[in-house]
N, C-alpha and C positions, 0 to 999 in steps of 0.2 A: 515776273519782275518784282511784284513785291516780296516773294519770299529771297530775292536779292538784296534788295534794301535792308528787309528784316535782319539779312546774316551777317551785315555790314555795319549797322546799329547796335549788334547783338541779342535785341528782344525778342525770346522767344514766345512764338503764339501756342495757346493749348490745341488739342486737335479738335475738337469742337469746333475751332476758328479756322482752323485749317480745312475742316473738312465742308463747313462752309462755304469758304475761299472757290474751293472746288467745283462744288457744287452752282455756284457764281460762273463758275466760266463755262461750265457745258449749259447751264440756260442761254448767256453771251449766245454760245455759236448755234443753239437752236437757233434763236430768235431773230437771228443773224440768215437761218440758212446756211451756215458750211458746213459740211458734213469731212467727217475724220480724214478723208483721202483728198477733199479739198486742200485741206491745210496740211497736209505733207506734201502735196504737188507744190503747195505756195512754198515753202517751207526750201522742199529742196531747188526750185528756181530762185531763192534767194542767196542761198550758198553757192550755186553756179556764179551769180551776177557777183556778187560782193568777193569771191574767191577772185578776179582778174583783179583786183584792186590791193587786197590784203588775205594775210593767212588768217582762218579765224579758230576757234575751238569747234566744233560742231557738237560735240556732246554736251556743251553745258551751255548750246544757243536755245534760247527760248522764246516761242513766237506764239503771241495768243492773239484774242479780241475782248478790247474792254468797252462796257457802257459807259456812255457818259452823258446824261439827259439824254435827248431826242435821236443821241448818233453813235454809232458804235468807230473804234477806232482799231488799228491795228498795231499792237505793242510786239515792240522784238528788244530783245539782250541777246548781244552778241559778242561776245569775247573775242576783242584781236589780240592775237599774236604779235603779229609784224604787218605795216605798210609794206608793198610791191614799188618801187621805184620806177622802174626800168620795166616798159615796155614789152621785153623780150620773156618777160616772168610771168605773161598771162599764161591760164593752165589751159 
């Protein structure tokens, strides 16, 4: 998500920061406990659910876990296409 921001701002980080960043979110999902197939099982139950609703991008959704003090939260960017109206448009 933040390297969203970043692209939208324009600022680029050196890779030092970036590779930081990284390094930041695999301690996250240690410390967390989720392990890589956790978070693609979450991942793709969320594109199931969110799919009867709206079309989304799936290649440029991004779903991680951020610290935040005491709690960890769970962050997603998800690029819609188009809202589903019509009932009859669930997949």
């Amino acid at each position: 998500m933040l390297d969203a921001l970043m692209k939208i701002f324009g600022k680029k980080e050196k890779s030092g920061a970036i590779a930081k960043q990284r390094l930041q979110v695999v301690l996250i999902h240690d410390r967390a406990n989720v392990s890589p197939e956790v978070m693609e099982n979450l991942k793709n139950d969320i594109i199931k659910v969110i799919s009867n609703y709206m079309e989304i991008n799936q290649h440029d959704m991004e779903i991680s876990l951020a610290k935040d003090d005491d709690s960890v939260a769970l962050v997603a960017n998800i690029p819609v296409s188009r809202m589903k109206h019509d009932k009859g448009e669930h997949a």
